[in-house]
C-alpha positions as CSV (number, residue, x, y, z in Angstrom):
1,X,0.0,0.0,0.0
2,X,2.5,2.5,0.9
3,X,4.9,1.9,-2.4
4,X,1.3,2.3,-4.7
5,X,1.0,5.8,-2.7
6,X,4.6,6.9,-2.9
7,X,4.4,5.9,-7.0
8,X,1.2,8.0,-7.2
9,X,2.8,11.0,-5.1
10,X,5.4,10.5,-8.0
11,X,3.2,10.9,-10.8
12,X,1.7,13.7,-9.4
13,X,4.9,15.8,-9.4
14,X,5.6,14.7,-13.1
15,X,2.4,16.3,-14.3
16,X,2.2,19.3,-12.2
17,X,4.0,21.7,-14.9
18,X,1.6,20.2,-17.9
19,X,-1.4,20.1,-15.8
20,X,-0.7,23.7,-14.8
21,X,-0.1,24.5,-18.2
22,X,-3.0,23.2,-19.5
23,X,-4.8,25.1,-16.6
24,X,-3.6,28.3,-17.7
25,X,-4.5,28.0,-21.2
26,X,-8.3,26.4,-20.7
27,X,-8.5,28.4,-17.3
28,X,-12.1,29.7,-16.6
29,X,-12.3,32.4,-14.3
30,X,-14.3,30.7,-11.1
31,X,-18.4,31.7,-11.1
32,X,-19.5,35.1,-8.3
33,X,-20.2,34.1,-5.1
34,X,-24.0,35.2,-4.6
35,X,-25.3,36.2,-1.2
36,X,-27.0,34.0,1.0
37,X,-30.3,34.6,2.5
38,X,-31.0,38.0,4.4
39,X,-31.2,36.9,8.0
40,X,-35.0,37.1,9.2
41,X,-35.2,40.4,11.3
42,X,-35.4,40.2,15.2
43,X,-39.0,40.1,16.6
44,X,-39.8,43.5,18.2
45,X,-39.6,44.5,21.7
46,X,-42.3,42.8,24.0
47,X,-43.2,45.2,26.6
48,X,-42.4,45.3,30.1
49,X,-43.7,43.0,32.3
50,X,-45.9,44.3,35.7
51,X,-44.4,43.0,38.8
52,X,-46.2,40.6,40.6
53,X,-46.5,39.5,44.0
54,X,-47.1,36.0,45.4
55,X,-47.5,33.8,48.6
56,X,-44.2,32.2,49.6
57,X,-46.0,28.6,50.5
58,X,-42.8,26.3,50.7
59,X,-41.0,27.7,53.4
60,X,-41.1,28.0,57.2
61,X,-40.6,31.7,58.5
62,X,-40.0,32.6,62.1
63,X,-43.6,32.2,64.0
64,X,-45.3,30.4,61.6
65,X,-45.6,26.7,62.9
66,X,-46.2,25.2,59.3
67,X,-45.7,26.7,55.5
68,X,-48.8,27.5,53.6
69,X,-48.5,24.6,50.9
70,X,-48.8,22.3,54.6
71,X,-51.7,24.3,55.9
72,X,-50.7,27.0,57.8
73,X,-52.9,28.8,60.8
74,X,-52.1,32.2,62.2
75,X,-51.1,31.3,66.0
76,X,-53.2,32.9,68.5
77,X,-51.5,33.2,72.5
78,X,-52.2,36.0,75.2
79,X,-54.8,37.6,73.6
80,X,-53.5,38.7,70.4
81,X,-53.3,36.6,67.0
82,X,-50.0,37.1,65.0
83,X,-50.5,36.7,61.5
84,X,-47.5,35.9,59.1
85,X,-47.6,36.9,55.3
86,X,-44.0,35.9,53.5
87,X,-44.9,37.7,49.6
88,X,-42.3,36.6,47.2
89,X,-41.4,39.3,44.1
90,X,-41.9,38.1,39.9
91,X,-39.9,41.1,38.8
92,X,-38.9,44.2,41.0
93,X,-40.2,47.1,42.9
94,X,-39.3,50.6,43.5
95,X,-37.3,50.8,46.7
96,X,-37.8,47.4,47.4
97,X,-40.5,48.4,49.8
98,X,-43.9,47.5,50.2
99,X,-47.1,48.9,52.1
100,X,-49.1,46.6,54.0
101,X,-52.2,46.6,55.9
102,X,-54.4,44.3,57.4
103,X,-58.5,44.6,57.7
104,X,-61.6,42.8,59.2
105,X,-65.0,42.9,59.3
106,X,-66.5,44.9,62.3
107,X,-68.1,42.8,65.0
108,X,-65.2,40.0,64.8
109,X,-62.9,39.2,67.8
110,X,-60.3,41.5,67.1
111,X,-60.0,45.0,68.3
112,X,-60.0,48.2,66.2
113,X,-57.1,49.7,65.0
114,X,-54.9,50.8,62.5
115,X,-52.7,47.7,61.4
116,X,-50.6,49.1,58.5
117,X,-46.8,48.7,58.3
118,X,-43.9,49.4,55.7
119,X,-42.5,45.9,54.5
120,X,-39.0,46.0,53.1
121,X,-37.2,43.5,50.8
122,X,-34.6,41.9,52.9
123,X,-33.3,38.1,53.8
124,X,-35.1,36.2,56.4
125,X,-33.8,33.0,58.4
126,X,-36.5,30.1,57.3
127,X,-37.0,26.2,57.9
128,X,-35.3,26.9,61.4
129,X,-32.5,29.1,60.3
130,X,-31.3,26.4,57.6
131,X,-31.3,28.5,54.7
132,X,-31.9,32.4,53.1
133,X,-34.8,33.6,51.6
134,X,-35.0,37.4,50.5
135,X,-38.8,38.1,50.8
136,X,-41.1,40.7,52.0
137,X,-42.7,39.3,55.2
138,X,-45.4,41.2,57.1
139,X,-46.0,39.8,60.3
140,X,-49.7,41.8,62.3
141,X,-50.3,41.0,65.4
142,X,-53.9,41.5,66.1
143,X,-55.0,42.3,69.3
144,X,-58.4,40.6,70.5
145,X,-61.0,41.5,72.3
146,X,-61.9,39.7,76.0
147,X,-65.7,38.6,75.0
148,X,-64.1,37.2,71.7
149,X,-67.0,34.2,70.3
150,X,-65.1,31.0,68.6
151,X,-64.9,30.6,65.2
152,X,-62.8,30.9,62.1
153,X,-62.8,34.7,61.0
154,X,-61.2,36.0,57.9
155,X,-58.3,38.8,57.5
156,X,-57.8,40.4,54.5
157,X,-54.1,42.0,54.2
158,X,-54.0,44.5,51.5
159,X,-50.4,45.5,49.8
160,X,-49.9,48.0,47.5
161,X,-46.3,49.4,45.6
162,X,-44.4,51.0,42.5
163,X,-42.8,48.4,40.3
164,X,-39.2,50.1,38.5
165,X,-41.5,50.8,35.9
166,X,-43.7,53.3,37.7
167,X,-46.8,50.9,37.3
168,X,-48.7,50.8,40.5
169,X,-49.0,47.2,41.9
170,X,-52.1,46.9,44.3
171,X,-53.0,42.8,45.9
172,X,-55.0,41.4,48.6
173,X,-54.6,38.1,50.6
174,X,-57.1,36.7,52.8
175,X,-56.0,34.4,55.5
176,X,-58.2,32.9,58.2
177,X,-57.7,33.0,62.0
178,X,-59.0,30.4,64.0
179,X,-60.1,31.4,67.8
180,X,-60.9,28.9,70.1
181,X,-59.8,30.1,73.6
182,X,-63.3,32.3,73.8
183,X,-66.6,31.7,74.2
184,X,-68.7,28.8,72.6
185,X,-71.4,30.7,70.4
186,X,-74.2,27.7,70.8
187,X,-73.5,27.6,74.6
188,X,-77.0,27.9,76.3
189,X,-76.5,30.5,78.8
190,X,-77.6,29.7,82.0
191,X,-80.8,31.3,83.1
192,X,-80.5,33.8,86.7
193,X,-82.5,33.4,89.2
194,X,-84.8,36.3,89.7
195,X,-85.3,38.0,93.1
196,X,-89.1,37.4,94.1
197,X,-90.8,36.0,97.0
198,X,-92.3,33.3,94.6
199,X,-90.0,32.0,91.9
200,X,-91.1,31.8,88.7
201,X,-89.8,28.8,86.6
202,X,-86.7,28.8,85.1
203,X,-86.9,30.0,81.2
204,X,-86.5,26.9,79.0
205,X,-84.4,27.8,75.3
206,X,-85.9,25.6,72.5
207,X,-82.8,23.5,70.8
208,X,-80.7,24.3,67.9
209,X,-79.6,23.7,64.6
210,X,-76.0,23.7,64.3
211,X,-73.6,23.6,61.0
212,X,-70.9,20.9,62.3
213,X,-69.4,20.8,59.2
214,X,-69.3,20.2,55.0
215,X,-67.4,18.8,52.8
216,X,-67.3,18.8,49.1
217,X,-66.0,16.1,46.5
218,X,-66.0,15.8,42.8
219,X,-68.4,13.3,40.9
220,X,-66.7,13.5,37.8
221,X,-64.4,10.2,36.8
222,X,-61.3,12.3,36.9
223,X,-61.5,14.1,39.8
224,X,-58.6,14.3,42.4
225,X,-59.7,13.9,46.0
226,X,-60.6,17.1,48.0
227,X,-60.5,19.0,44.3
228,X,-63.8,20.5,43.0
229,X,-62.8,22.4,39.9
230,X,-64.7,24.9,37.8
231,X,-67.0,22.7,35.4
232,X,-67.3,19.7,37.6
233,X,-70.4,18.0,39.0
234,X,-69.9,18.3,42.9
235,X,-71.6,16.7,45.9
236,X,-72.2,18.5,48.9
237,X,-72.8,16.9,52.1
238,X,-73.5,18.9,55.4
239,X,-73.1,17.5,59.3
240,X,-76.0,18.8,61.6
241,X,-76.3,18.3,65.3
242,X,-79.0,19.0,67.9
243,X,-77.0,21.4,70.2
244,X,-79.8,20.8,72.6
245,X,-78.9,18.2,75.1
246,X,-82.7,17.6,76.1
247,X,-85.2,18.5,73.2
248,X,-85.9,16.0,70.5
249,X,-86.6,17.5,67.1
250,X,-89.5,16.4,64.6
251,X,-90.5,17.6,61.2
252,X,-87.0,19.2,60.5
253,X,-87.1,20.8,56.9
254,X,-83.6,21.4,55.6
255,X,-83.5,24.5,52.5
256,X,-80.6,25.4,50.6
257,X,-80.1,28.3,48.5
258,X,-77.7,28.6,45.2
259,X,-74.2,29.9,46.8
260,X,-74.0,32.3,43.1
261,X,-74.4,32.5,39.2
262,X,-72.2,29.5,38.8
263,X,-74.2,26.8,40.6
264,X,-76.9,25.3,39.2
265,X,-78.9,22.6,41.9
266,X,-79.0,18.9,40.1
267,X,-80.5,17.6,43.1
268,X,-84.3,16.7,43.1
269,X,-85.5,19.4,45.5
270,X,-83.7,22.2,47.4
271,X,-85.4,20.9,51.0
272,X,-84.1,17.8,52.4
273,X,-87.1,16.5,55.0
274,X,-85.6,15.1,58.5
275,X,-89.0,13.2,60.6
276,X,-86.8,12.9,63.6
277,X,-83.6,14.0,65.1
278,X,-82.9,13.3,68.9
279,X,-81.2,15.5,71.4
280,X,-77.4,15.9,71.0
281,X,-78.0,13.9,67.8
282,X,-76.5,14.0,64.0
283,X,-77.7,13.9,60.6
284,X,-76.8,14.6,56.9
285,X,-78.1,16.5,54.4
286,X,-76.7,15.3,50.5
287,X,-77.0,18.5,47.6
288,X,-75.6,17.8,44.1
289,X,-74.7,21.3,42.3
290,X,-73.4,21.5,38.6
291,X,-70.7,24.1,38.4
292,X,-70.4,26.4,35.9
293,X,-66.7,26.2,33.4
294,X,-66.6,29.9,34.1
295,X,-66.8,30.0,38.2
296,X,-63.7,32.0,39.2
297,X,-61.5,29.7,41.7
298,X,-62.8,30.8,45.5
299,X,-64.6,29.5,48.4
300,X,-68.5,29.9,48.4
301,X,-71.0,29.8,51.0
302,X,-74.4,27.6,50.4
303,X,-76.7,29.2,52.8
304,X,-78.7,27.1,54.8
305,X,-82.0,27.2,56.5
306,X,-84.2,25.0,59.3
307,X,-87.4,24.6,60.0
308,X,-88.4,22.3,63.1
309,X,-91.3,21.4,65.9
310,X,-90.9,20.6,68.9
311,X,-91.8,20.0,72.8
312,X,-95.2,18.8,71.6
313,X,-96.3,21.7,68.9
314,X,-93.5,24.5,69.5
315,X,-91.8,25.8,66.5
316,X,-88.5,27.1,66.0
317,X,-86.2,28.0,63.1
318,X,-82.5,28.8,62.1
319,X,-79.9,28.8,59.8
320,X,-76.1,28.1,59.0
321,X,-73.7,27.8,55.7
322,X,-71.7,24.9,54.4
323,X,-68.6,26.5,52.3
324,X,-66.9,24.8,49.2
325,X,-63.9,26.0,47.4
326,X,-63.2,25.9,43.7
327,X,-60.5,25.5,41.5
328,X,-60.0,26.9,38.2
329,X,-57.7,24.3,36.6
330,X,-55.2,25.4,33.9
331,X,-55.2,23.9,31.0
332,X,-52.4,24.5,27.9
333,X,-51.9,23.4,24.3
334,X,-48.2,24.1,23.4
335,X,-47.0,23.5,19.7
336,X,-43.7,23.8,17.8
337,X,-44.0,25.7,14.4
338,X,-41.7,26.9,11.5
339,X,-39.1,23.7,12.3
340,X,-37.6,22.3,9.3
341,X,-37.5,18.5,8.7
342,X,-33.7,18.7,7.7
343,X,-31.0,21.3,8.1
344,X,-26.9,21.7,7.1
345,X,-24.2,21.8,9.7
346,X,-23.3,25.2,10.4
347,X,-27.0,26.7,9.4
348,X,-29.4,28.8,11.9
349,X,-33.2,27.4,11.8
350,X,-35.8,29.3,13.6
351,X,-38.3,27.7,15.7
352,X,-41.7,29.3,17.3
353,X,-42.9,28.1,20.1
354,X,-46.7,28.3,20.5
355,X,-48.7,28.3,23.8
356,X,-52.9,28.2,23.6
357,X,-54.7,28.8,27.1
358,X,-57.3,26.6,27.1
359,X,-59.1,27.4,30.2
360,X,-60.6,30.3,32.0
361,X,-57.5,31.0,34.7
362,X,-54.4,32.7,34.5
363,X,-51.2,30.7,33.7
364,X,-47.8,32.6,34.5
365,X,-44.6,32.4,33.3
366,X,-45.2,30.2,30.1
367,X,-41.8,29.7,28.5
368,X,-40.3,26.2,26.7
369,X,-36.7,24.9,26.4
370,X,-35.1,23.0,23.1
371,X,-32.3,20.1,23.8
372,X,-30.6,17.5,21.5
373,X,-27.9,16.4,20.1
374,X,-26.5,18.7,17.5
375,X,-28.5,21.4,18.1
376,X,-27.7,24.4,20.3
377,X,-30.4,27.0,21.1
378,X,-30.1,30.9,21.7
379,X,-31.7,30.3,25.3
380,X,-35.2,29.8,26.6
381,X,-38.5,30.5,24.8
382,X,-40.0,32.9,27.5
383,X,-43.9,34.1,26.3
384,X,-45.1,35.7,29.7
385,X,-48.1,35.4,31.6
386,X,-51.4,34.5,29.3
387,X,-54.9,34.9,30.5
388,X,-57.7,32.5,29.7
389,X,-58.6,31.8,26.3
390,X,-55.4,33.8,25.0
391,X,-52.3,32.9,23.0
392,X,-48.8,33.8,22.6
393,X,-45.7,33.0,20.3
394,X,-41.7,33.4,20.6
395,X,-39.4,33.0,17.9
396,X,-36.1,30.7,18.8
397,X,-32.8,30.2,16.9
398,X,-31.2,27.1,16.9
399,X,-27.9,26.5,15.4
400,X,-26.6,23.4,14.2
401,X,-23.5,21.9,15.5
402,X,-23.1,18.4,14.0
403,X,-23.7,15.1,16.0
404,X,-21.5,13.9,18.7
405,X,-23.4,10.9,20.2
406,X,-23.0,8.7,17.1
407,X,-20.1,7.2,14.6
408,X,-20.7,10.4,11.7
409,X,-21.7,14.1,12.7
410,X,-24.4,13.5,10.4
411,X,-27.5,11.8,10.3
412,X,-31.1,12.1,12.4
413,X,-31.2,13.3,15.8
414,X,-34.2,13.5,18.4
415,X,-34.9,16.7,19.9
416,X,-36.6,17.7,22.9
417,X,-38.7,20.7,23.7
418,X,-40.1,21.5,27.2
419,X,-42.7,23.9,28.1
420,X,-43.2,25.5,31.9
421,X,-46.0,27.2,33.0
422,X,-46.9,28.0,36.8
423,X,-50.6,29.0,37.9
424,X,-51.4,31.5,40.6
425,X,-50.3,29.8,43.3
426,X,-47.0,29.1,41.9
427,X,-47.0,25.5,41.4
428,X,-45.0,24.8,38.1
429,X,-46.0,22.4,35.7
430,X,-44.3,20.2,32.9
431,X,-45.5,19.3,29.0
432,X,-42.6,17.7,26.7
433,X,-42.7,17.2,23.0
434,X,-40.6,15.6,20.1
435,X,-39.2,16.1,17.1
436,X,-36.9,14.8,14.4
437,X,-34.0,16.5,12.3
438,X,-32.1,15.5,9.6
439,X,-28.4,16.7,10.5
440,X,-27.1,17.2,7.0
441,X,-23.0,17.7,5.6
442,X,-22.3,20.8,3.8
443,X,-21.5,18.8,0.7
444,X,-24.7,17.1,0.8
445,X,-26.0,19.4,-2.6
446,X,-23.5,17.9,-4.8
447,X,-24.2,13.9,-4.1
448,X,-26.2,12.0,-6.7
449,X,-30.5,11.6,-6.2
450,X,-29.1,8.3,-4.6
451,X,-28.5,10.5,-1.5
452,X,-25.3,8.4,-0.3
453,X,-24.5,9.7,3.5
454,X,-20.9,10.9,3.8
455,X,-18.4,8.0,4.4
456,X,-14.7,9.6,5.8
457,X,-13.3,6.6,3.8
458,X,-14.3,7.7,0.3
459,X,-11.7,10.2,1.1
460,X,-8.6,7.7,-0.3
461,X,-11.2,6.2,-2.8
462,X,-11.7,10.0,-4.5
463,X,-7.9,10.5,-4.4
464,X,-7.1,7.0,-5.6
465,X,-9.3,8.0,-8.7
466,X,-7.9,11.4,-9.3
467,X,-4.3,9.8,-8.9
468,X,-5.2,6.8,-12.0
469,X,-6.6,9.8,-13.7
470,X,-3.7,11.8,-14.0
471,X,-1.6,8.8,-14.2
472,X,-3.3,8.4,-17.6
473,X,-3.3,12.0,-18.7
474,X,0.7,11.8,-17.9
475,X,1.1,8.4,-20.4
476,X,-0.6,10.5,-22.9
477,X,1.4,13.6,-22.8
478,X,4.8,11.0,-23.1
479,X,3.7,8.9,-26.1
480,X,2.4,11.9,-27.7
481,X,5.8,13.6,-27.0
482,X,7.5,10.4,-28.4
483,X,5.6,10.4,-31.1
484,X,6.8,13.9,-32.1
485,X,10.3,12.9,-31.6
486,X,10.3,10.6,-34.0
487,X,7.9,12.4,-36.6
């Protein structure tokens, strides 16, 4: 092998003046380079984005006993409640300040005053001093009055701020506190004896009706235990108990009314008839509602109302509320537009990403990611925040590299896109897709329709072809010379 190359490295430098010769004199001048394609132009500007504020619901700040995502309950201890707010930041305000302030409703267990505080951006010690988190975190604590009744009472804190921007950023949180070191609101109250030479007989309360509690499930095939989304078919069923420890109740009619617009009552009647319920005793009521695709995510109140007999004739009447919440569930269609089935090493392709909002909520941060083998991206996909029923696009460049993962830097490769979205709550959610791409060489335009891929060892078969072909253009030169010699 080595003496045939060494013989054709031989011919070669025989032939080099004719060949150049003959170059010279049948020379073409080489054909103008032409321009490629204009590159497309960049997409214009998208505008800036509002600041945003959120709960931070994985970790544990300093009195807070559990995170939000686990539940948490402001504490309540020597007759004040101390309610804890940790608001995370999606982009940046002026000043990194915030104003805070927290309200109630008037007639509640808390006592009146003017709960509004300056919350600065700073780093906070969470999860019992084991890591950092730079948060705002307004922490109330809510002074309560003696004659305080038990219950769970709702506090709405209000924060307001300029983003760098300028745009005014105004959100409101509600949190509930739960009191149960005051007085029992169904305790009979023991009746005082009057003063008189002849006492009269003690005052007897008739019983009552008493919401012990509700709860709420899903009746659709798919739905997730303790989740009752917007468009499901729910069931509702309510605890009631006899608070009186002596009267028996009889004839007990049971109404419900529609908790809004977005509930529409599939049960039979509205009025659930109870013949019978005995002192200190229990019972359930059952209500199926239709909810309506369109209900924003909350909790609602179905107001309730009783009708009773009892102590042999005596009326008496009351009523309660059994609360569901709602979820609006997100719901995204993502597609991958513009991509090419095949593409040259070295070339840019653009591909869009495409993001639909299928359902009535608010998904945030909707962005995707490309990965694969020979193919490097400009960076992330990121569309922004897309309200319901809305859609949004971003262009992405992805140049090609050639294959490292295989024998040949060409060939097909599997690519991988990823699209993140959060919803309002900021729990992030995952959808992947595929594609193909045909990773093709440079040289690819001049190969036959048989589309042969590109082989490193028809390298030496090339050359051995060009060397027999000047091999034979060299014998011809010499027997032609000869040939003149003698002539």
């Amino acid at each position: 092998m080595r003496y045939i190359l060494a013989l054709m490295m031989a011919a070669l430098l025989l032939c080099a003046p004719w060949v150049c010769a003959a170059a010279e004199d049948g020379a073409t001048p080489p054909p103008e380079q032409t321009a490629g394609p204009s590159p497309e132009p960049s997409p214009a500007p998208t505008e800036k984005e509002q600041a945003r504020l959120y709960i931070d619901n994985r970790n544990l700040y300093e009195h807070m006993g559990r995170t939000y995502s686990q539940g948490y309950m402001p504490a309540v201890k020597g007759g004040a409640a101390t309610v804890v707010l940790p608001l995370l930041c999606q982009g940046e305000l002026r000043g990194g300040v915030l104003r805070a302030r927290a309200a109630f409703d008037a007639g509640g267990p808390f006592t009146a005053k003017n709960y509004e505080q300056t919350v600065e951006l700073k780093e906070h010690k969470v999860n019992g001093g084991k890591q950092n988190v730079e948060a705002y975190c307004a922490i109330f604590t809510l002074e309560l009055e003696k004659g305080r009744l038990n219950g769970s009472y709702p506090v709405t804190v209000y924060v307001s701020g300029t983003d760098v921007h300028g745009t005014e950023i105004q959100q409101d949180f509600t949190l509930f506190v739960n009191i149960t070191d005051g007085k029992d609101p169904n305790a009979t109250p023991t009746p005082e004896p009057i003063p008189t030479p002849e006492p009269e007989p003690p005052v007897v309360l008739g019983p009552k009706v008493f919401v012990e509690s509700s709860t709420a499930i899903s009746l659709e095939e798919d739905g997730q235990p303790g989740v009752v989304n917007a468009g499901d078919r729910m069931r509702v069923t309510v605890t009631l108990v006899n608070t009186s420890g002596s009267q028996g109740l009889e004839n007990m009619a049971v109404t419900a009314a529609s908790p809004g617009e977005g509930f529409a009552l599939l049960s039979p009647s509205e009025s659930v008839y109870i013949g019978e319920l005995a002192a200190g005793g229990r019972t359930e009521v059952i209500y199926d509602y239709q909810v309506s695709p369109e209900t924003p995510a909350g909790q609602y109140a179905i107001p309730l109302s009783f009708d009773f007999a009892y102590n042999k004739g005596e009326t008496g009447s009351g009523g309660g509320s059994a609360r569901v919440n709602i979820s609006q569930p997100l719901k995204m269609e993502f597609s991958l537009g513009r991509m090419p089935g095949e593409a040259v090493v070295s070339d840019v392709i653009a591909a869009n990403i495409q993001a639909i909002n299928l359902s009535h909520a608010k998904a945030y941060n909707v962005r995707a990611t490309i990965e694969g083998d020979g193919l490097l991206p400009s960076g992330t996909a990121f569309i922004g925040d897309l309200e319901g029923g809305a859609m949004g696009e971003k262009p992405m460049e992805i140049t090609i590299t050639g294959l490292t993962e295989s024998e040949t830097p060409y060939g097909p490769t599997a690519g991988t896109v990823t699209y993140l979205y959060e919803d309002r709550d900021g729990n992030e959610f995952t959808e992947t897709g595929s594609f193909t791409l045909d990773v093709k060489s440079p040289f690819s335009e001049n190969k036959t329709a048989a589309g042969d891929e590109d082989d490193p060892g028809q390298f030496w078969i090339v050359l051995g072809a060009v060397g027999a072909a000047i091999l034979g253009l060299s014998a011809a030169l010499i027997l032609r010379g000869a040939r003149r010699r003698r002539a």
